[in-house]
Every structure is written in structure tokens, then in C-alpha cells.
N, C-alpha and C positions, 0 to 999 in steps of 0.2 A: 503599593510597591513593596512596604515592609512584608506583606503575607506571600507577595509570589503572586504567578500567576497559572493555573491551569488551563491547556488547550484538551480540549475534546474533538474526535471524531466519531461522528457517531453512523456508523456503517448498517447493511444489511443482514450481516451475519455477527458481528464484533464491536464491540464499545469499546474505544483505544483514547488513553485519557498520560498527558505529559504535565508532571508540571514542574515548575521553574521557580527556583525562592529571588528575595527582591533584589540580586544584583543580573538576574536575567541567565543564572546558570543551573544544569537541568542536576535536580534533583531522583523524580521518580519517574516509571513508565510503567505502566500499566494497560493491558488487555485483556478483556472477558466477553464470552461467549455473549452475544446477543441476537437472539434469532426474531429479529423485529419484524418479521410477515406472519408472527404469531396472536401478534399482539402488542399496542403500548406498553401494556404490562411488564413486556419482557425489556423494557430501555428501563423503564421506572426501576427496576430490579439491579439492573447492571450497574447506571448509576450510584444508588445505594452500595453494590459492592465496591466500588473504586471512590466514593468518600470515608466509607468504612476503611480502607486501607493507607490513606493517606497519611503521613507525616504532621501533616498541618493544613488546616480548609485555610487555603486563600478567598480573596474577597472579590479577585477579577476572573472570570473566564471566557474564554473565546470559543467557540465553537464551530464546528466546520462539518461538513456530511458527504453520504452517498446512498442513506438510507432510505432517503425518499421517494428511491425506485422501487421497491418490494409493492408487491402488489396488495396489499395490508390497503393503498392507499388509491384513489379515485384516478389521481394524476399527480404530476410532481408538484405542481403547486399546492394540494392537501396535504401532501407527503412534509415539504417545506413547513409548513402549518402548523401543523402535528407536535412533529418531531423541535421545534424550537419552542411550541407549549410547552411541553415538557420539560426541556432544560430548564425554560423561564422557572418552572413550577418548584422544580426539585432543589436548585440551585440559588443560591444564597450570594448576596453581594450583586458585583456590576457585572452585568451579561452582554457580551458583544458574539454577532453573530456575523463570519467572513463572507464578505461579498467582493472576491478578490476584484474582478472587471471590473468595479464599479472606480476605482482608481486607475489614471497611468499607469501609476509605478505597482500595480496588484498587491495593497496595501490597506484596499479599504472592508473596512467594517460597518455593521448598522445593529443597529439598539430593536428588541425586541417591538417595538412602536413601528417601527420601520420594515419589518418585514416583509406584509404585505405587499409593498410598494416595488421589492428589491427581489423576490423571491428568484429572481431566475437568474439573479445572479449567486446568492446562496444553493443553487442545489446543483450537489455535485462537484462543489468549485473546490475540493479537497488536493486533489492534483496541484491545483496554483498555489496555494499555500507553499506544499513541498517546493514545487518548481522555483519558487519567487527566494524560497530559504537560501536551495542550491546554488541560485544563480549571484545574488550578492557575492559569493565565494570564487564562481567559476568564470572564468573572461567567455569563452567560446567551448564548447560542448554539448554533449549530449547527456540527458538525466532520462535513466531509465530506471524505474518504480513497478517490481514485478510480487505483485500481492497474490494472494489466495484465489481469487477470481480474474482478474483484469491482468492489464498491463499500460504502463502510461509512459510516452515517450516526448519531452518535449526538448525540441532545440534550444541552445543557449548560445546566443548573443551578445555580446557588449553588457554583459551582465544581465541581462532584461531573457524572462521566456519568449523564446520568438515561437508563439502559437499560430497555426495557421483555422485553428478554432477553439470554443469555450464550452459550447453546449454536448452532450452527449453524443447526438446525432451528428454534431460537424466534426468533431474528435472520430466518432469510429469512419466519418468518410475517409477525414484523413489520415487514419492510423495513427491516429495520436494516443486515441485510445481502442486497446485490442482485448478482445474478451476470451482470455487463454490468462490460466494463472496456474499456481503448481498444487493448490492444495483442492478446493471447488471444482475445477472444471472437469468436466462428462469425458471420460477420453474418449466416446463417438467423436468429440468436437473438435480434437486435438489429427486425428487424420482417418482416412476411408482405407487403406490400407498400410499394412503394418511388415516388415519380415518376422517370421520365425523359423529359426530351424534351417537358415538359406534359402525360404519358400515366402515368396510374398501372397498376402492372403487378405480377407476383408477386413471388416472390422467390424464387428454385432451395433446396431443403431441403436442399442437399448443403453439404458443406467444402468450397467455392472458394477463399474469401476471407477475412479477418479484417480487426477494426477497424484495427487499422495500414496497412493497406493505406488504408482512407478517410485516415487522420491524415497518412499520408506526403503523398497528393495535398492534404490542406486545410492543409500545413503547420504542424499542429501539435504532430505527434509528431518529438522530437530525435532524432536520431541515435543517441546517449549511449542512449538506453531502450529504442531501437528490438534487444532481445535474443533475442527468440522467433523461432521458423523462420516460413516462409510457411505457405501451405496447401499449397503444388506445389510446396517445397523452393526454390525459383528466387529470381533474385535481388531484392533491393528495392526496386531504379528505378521512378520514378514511371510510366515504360510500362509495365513488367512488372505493378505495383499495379492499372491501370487494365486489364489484358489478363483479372486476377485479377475485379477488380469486375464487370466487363462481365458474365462466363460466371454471376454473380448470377442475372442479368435474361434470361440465354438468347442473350446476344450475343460476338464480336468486338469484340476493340479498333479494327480496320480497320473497323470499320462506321458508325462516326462520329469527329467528331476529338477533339481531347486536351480540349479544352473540352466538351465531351460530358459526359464520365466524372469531369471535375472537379465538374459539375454533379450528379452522380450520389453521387460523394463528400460534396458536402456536404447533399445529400438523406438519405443514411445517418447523416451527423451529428446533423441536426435531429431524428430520429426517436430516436438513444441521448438524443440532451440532454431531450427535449419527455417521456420515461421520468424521467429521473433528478429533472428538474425536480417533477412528481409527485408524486414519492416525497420532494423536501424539502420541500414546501407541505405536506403531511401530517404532517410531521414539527415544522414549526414551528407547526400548527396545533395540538399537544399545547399548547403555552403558551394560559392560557386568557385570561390579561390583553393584551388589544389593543394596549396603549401599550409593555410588554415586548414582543410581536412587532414592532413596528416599531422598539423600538433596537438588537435583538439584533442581530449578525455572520451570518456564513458564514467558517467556518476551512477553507482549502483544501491536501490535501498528498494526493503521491503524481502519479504520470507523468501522470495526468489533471487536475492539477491548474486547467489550463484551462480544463477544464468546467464545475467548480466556478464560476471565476470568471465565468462565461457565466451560468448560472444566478442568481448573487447580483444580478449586472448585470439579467437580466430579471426578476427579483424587486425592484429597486429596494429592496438591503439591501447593507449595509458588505460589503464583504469583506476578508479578512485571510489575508495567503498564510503558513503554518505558518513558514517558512524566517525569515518575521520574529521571531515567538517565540526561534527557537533564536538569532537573531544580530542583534538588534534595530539595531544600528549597522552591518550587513555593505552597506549601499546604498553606503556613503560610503570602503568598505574597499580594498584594494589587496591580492594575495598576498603582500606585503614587510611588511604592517600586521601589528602585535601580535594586531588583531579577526580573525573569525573569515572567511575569505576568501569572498566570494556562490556562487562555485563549491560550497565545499564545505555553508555551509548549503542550497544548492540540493538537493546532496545527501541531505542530511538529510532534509530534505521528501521526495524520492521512497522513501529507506529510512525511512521515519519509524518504525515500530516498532521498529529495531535503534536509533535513537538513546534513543528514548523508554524502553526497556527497561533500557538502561546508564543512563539520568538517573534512573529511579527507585531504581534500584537504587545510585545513589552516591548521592543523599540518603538513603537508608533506613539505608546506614553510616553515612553522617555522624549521625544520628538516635541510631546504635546506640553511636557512639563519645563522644557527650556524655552517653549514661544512663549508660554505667561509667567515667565520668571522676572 
């Protein structure tokens, strides 16, 4: 407890690593590029950058994934395999690895020994972490986790995630989990037709362009997140984005002006929000009592987190941006302050499963260290 605790996620594309000093409050945040269908090499790497940066190597880590879907791997249980080698290998001290279902209360963890046995409860089970973090906080709600790739929607309950599934495959039946994010995804994927110009039109079936590419032009993708390549490798300039968009719709950037393509950008918008929107109307339509649907939240975390709030805004419902949970006084904070500095809860919010992973995992010590007291 005196070193802290680190949570890891160790994703497909990003190694997102939180950690926590010994009274359970979050110190650092960290994320770096890990394009793990390259290669193990490329976590073993990442790794090394995010202990290289640390404050202090604590001695417990928890770790939690989504990486074991890249096709680097046979299936998810090599993938699971794999990818906790390595941490084992890299990382120093006690290793606990999230196997949220494997508890009621989605709390539980297993020891590198254990993996095999558990693996299908560790792969993937990144979302429950966060959800289980949120939900301690929120009585009745909805937590929406809108990442670079995905989006993850789960109801909240009497505090508890009320999942109507856990695996990949049962989540995208149920739209728990939606594979639309703001920074990776293909805008062929995002919709078959588009307006431009007051003319609605197709949408090219090829990799031109990605949602970042809209975000950069609608200003709402940071800089800071902006970590994925293009589609053409080329650089991220709002022309360049707009040179990318255009070739969408069968066109040149020269073919209209910058205002064009802005207009175009936020046509791409409207179409992932007017998706995602959808999919939370349904989701708060499991509540059957009318008067809990109208007190309930919207919890918003991850690089998307804006959407979220776009959504709660056109649903005329609360919204609650995560980064408040982790630092509920960080509005009023300064980096010189004792509290937890907005930068870095910001942080937290876009790695939210590395923080949520290390907080459940330091309560559950603290849990384990007053039963043998």
C-alpha cells in the first residue's frame, strides 16, 4: 500500500497505465501508442515507456485488457495468454489480473497462476472495471465510454452494472458494445450516405478517411488523443483532414472551399451522434418506471466524451462528466494544490479503465487488510 498501486490497460492500439499512491488517490495518467498486431514487442516497449515515467514503481498492479482481439493472436484465449506473459514478465512485485464476472459485486481479480482457468473472464472485461468504478457513485444511470474505436454503454442500477451481457459477442447483440469511436473508425462505417452541398450522396466503401479527421475539422478532437495514424499516413492539418474527407464523397479539396468540408465534417458528425443517440434511448428505455427515466444521468468518459454530452444535452437529461467522480473538487484546483490537478483527472476520464482497474483493486486490499486485522 505504502508504493501505490498501478492499473494497466493494455488495449489494441494504446497502453493506458493509472496509478495511485498508498492512500488510494490518483497520482499519474499515462497513455502511449501501442500498436500490439505488430508484435509483443511493441507492449514490451510501451511498458518500459510508462515505468520509465513514473513517479515511483509501486509494487502492486492490476491489469485489465482489450488487446487480445488483434489478430497478432490465434483466438482470445492466446491473446489473454500472451498479453498477461508479458505483464508477468516486465512487471515487478504482485500482479493481479481483472476478471470482473468472476465476482457478484464485479470485483474480482486472479493471480497470474490462475489465468488459464479464468481467461474468459479477463478478456475484454475492461468496460466492467470502469462501469463497476461509476456505478459505486451513481444510484440509477447510464455510463457511456466513448473511446477511439468502440463505445460502451452500460445501465446503472441500484449501484451495480445492470449488463444484459459480458462477452464481446453478447454486448455487440446487445449494443452494449458499439464499434463507432471518434478517433479509429473508417467513416465508410459511420454511414452509406452523407449531405453535402444540400445534395445527399454516397459514401466511397474504401479507407480514405477516419473520424478524427471530422473531430480535427469540428474542433473537437484534442490534440493530446489525437494518437492514431491517418488513413494516407499524411499529416493532421485541418486541410490535409479535409483533402481526406472530400475523397469520401468522390471529390478534391480544391473543388470547394474550407467551408465546404467543414460542413461535411459536421454532417459526419450528426450521422455517428443520431447512431449513438439510439442506442442510449434504448438503453434507458430498459428502466421501466417513467419518473426514474427522467432523474436518471448520463456518465460521460473517454476521448469521446463530448458526444456523450451532446447526446444527454439532446435527451434533456443530467449529465455527469466521469473526471468529476475521480476529483470532485479538481474544478477549483491548481497543479501546486494538494487536489487532484483537472489535467490529470481529465486524464483519468480518457484512460478510465486503467484508473478504475487500480481503484478497485486498492479497495479490495483495503477490504482484505481489515478481514485479517
Amino acid at each position: 500500500m505504502n508504493n501505490g498501486i498501478i492499473g494497466w490497460d493494455v488495449g489494441g492500439a494504446h497502453l493506458k497505465a493509472a496509478l495511485l499512491d498508498g492512500e488510494g488517490k490518483l497520482q499519474q495518467v499515462l497513455q502511449v501508442p501501442c500498436a500490439l498486431w505488430r508484435g509483443l514487442h511493441e507492449l514490451e516497449a510501451a511498458v518500459d515507456v510508462v515505468l520509465n515515467a513514473l513517479s515511483t514503481k509501486p509494487l502492486l498492479h492490476a491489469v485489465t485488457m482489450t488487446g487480445e482481439l488483434v489478430d497478432l493472436f490465434a483466438n482470445r484465449q492466446a491473446g489473454v495468454r500472451s498479453i498477461c506473459q508479458v505483464m508477468d514478465a516486465k512487471l515487478s512485485g504482485v500482479k493481479q489480473f481483472y476478471a470482473g464476472a468472476l465476482n457478484a459485486d464485479f470485483s474480482g481479480f486472479v493471480t497470474r497462476q490462475e489465468v488459464d482457468q479464468h481467461w474468459q473472464h479477463i478478456a475484454s472485461a475492461n468496460w466492467l472495471a470502469s462501469a463497476s468504478f461509476v456505478a459505486n457513485n451513481i444510484h440509477y444511470g447510464l455510463f457511456i465510454d466513448i473511446g477511439s474505436t468502440t463505445s460502451d454503454f452500460v445501465l446503472l442500477k441500484n449501484n451495480q452494472p445492470a449488463c444484459m451481457g459480458f462477452t464481446d459477442a453478447a454486448r455487440m447483440q446487445s449494443e452494449e458494445l458499439v464499434y463507432t469511436g471518434v478517433i479509429r473508425t473508417p467513416l465508410m462505417a459511420v454511414t452509406q450516405k452523407v449531405k453535402f452541398d444540400n445534395t445527399i450522396t454516397s459514401v466511397a466503401a474504401e479507407y480514405f478517411a477516419t473520424a478524427a479527421d471530422v473531430y480535427r475539422l469540428t474542433g473537437d478532437l484534442q490534440a493530446a488523443d489525437d494518437m492514431a495514424d491517418t488513413a494516407d499516413g499524411k499529416e493532421k492539418m485541418p486541410l490535409a483532414s479535409a483533402q481526406r474527407i472530400a475523397r469520401m464523397i468522390g471529390h478534391d479539396v480544391v473543388d470547394a472551399p474550407i467551408e465546404s468540408w467543414l460542413g461535411l465534417a459536421q454532417e459526419f458528425k450528426l450521422q455517428q451522434l443520431a447512431r449513438l443517440k439510439s442506442v442510449a434511448l434504448a438503453h434507458i428505455s430498459r428502466i421501466a418506471d417513467k419518473n426514474r427515466q427522467q432523474s436518471m444521468c448520463i456518465v460521460g468518459a473517454g476521448t469521446g466524451s463530448f458526444l456523450a454530452k451532446e447526446i444527454a444535452q439532446a435527451m434533456n437529461v443530467q449529465y455527469l462528466d466521469v473526471a468529476q467522480l475521480i476529483a470532485p473538487s479538481s474544478k477549483n484546483t491548481d497543479e501546486n494544490s494538494s487536489e487532484i490537478p483537472p489535467a490529470t483527472s481529465r486524464w483519468a476520464s480518457v484512460c478510465l479503465p486503467a484508473y478504475a482497474v487500480a481503484y478497485l483493486a486498492f479497495n479490495k486490499l483495503k477490504l482484505d487488510i481489515r478481514e485479517h486485522a
